[in-house]
LOGUZA-964876 format. One record per atom (N, C-alpha, C): z, x, y. Coordinates in steps of 0.02 Angstrom, whole numbers, padded with zeros to 5 digits, always signed. Layout:
BEGIN
ZXY ...
// end
This chain:
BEGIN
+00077+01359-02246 +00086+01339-02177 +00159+01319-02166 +00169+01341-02095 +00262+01304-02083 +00282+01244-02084 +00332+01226-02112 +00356+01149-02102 +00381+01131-02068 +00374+01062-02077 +00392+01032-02000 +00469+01047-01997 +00501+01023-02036 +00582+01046-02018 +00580+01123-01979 +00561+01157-02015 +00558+01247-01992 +00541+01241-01920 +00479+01190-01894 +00445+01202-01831 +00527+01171-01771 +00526+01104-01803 +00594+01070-01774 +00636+01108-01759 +00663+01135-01804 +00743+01173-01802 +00727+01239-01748 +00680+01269-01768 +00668+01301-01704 +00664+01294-01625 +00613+01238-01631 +00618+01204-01557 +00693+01197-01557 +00728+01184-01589 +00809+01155-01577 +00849+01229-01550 +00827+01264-01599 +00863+01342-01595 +00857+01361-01497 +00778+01378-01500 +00753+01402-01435 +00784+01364-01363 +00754+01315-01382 +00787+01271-01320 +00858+01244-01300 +00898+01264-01368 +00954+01252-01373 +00963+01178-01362 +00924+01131-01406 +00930+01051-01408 +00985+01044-01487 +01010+00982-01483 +01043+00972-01541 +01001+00897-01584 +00973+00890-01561 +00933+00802-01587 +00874+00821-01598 +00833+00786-01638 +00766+00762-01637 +00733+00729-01594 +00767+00671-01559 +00743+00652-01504 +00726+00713-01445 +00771+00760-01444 +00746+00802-01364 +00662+00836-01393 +00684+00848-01454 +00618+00868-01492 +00552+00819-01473 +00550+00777-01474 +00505+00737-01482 +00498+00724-01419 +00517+00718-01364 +00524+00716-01287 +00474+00778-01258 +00506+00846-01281 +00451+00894-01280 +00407+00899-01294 +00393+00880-01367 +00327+00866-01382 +00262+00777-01378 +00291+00754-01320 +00298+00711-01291 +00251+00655-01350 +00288+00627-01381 +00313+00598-01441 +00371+00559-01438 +00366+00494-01481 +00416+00444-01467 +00459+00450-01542 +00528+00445-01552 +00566+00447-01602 +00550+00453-01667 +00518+00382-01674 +00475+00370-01757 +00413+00404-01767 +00349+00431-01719 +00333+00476-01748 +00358+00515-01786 +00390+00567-01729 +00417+00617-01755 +00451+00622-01846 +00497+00546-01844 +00521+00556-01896 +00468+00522-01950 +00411+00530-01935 +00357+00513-01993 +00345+00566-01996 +00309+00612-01946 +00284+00682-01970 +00335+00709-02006 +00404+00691-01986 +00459+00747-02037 +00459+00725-02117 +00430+00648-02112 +00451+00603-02201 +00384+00655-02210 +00335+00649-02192 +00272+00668-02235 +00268+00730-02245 +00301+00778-02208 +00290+00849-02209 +00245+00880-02169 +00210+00848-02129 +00137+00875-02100 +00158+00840-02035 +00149+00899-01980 +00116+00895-01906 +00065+00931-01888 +00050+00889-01846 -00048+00885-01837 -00024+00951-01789 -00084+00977-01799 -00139+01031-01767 -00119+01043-01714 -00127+00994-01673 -00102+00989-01590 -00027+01001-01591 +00013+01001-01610 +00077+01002-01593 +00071+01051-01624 +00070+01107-01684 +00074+01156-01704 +00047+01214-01647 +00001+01190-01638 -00031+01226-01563 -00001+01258-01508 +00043+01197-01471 +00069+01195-01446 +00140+01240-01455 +00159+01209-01506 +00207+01255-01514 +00192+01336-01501 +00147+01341-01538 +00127+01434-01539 +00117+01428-01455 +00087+01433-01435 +00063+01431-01364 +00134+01415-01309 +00173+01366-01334 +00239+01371-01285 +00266+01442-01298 +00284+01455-01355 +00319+01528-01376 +00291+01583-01361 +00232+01587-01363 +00191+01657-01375 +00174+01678-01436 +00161+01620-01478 +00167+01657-01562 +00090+01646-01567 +00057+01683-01610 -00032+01696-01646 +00003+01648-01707 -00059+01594-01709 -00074+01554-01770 -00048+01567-01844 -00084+01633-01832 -00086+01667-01917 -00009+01690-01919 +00034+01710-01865 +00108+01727-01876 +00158+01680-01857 +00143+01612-01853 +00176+01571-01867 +00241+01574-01894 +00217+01583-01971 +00258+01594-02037 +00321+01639-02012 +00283+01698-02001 +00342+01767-01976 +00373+01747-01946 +00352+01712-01873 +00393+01710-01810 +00450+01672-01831 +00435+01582-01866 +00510+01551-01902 +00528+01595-01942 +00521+01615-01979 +00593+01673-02039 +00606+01714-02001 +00609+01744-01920 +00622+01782-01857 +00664+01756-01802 +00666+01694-01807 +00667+01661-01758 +00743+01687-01722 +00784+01699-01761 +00868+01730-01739 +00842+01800-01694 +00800+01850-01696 +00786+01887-01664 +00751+01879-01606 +00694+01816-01584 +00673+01780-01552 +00726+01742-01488 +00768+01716-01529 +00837+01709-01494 +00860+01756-01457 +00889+01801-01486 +00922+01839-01466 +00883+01902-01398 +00793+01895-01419 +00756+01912-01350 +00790+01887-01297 +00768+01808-01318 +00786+01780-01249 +00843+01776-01201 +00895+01764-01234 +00962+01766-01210 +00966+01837-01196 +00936+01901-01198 +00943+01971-01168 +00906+01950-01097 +00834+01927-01110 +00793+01927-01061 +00839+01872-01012 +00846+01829-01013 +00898+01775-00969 +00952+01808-00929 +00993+01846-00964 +01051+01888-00946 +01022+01929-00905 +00974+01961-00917 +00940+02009-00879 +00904+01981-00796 +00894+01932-00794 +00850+01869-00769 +00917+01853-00708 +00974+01838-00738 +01025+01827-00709 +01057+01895-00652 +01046+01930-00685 +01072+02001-00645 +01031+02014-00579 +00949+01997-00609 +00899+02004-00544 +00924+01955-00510 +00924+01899-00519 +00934+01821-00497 +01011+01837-00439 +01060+01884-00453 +01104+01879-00413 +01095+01946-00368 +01060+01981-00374 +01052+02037-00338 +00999+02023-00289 +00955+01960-00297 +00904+01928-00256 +00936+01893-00204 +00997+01854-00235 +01031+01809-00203 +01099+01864-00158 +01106+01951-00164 +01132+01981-00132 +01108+01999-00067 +01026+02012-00093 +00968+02048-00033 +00983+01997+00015 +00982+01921-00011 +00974+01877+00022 +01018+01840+00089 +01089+01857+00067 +01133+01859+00095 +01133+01921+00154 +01128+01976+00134 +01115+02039+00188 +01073+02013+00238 +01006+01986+00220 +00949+01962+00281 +00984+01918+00327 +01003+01866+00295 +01050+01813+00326 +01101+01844+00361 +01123+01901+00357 +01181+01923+00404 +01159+01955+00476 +01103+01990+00413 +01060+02033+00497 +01023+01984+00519 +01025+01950+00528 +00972+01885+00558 +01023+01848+00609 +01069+01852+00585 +01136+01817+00627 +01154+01874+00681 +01169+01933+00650 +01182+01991+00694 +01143+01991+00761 +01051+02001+00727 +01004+02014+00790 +01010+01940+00823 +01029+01887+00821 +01028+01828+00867 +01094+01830+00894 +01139+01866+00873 +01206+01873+00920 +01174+01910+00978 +01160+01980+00928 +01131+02024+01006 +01089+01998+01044 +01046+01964+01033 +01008+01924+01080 +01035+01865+01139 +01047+01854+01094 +01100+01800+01156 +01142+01811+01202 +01185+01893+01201 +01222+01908+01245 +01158+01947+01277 +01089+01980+01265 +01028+02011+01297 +01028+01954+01356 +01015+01904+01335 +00977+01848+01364 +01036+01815+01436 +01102+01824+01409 +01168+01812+01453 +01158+01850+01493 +01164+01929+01507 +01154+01979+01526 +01105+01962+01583 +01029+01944+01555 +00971+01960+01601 +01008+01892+01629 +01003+01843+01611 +01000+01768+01653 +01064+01794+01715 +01117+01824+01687 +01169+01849+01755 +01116+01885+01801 +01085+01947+01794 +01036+01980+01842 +01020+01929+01884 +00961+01877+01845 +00919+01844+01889 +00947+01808+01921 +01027+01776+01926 +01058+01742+01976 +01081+01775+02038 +01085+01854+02018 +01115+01893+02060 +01053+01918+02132 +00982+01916+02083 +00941+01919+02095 +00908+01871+02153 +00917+01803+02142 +00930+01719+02173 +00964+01747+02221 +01024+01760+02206 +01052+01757+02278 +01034+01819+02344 +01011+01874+02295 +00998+01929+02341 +00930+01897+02387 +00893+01861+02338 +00833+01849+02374 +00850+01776+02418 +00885+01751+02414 +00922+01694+02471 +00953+01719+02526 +00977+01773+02523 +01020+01808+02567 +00964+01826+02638 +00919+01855+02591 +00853+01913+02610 +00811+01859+02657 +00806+01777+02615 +00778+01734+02664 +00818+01734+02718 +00874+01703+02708 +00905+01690+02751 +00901+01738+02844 +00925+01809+02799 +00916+01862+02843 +00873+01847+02882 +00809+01861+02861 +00707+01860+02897 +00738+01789+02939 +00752+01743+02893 +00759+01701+02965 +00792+01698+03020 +00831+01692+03017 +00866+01750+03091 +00857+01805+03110 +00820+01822+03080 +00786+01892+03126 +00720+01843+03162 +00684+01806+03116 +00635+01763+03156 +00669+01745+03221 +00710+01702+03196 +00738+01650+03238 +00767+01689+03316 +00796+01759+03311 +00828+01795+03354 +00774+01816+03393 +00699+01851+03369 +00659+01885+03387 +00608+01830+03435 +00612+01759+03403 +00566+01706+03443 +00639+01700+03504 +00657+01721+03491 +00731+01679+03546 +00713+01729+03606 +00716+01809+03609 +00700+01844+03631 +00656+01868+03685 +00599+01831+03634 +00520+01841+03642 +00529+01793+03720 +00558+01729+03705 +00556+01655+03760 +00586+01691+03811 +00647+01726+03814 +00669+01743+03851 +00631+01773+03894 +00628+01844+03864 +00564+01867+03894 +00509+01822+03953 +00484+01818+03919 +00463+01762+03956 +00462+01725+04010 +00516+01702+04020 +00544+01643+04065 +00560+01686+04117 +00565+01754+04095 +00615+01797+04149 +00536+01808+04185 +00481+01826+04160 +00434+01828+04199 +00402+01766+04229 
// end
């Protein structure tokens, strides 16, 4: 079975920690445990567990995966780099939306300038139009009296 140093130094490798303490933080564990499991040689079950299960490693390849572990590394830091490239090409798309989003609310706003000019022009045509009818009222009752009076 792996030892605890082997399990340690790995967590150290992967996560890129330099202490035992960050170790033991992860495996949410206080200092002197840890450095008991390291005097005795033996960590329990549960933390071995865990470990496989944070990584992706099968029980029985344990063993392999630490005497691997530099290739394990070196996954990751491809996969990361790789991670990073999506990560800024997401953050490209992202910027484009944000432009056309600004664009279509420019155009909108001069849409909206545009119509709101109409409908003032509109206001006044139809003020005018009152106005008109009423003096045509006003001329046609004036008229009408006349009329009228003359009879």
């Amino acid at each position: 079975m792996a030892s605890v140093d082997k399990i340690i130094n790995a967590i150290k490798d992967i996560e890129n920690y330099r202490f035992d303490k960050e170790v033991a933080e992860l495996l949410d564990l206080d200092n002197k445990a840890l450095a008991t499991y390291k005097s005795r040689g033996e960590l329990p079950q549960y933390y071995i567990k865990f470990f496989c299960k944070r990584y992706g490693v099968e029980l029985k390849n344990l063993d392999a995966f630490l005497g691997n572990i530099d290739k394990y590394n070196k996954n990751i830091s491809e996969n990361k780099q790789s991670g990073s490239v999506k990560h800024e090409e997401k953050e490209e798309k992202m910027d484009y939306i944000v432009e056309a989003q600004k664009e279509t609310i420019k155009l909108q706003k001069e849409k909206i300038a545009e119509l709101e000019k109409k409908l003032r022009r509109c206001d006044l045509y139809n003020d005018e139009i009152d106005l008109l009818l009423e003096w045509m009222l006003t001329n046609a009752y004036q008229e009408k009296a006349k009329k009228m009076m003359k009879h």
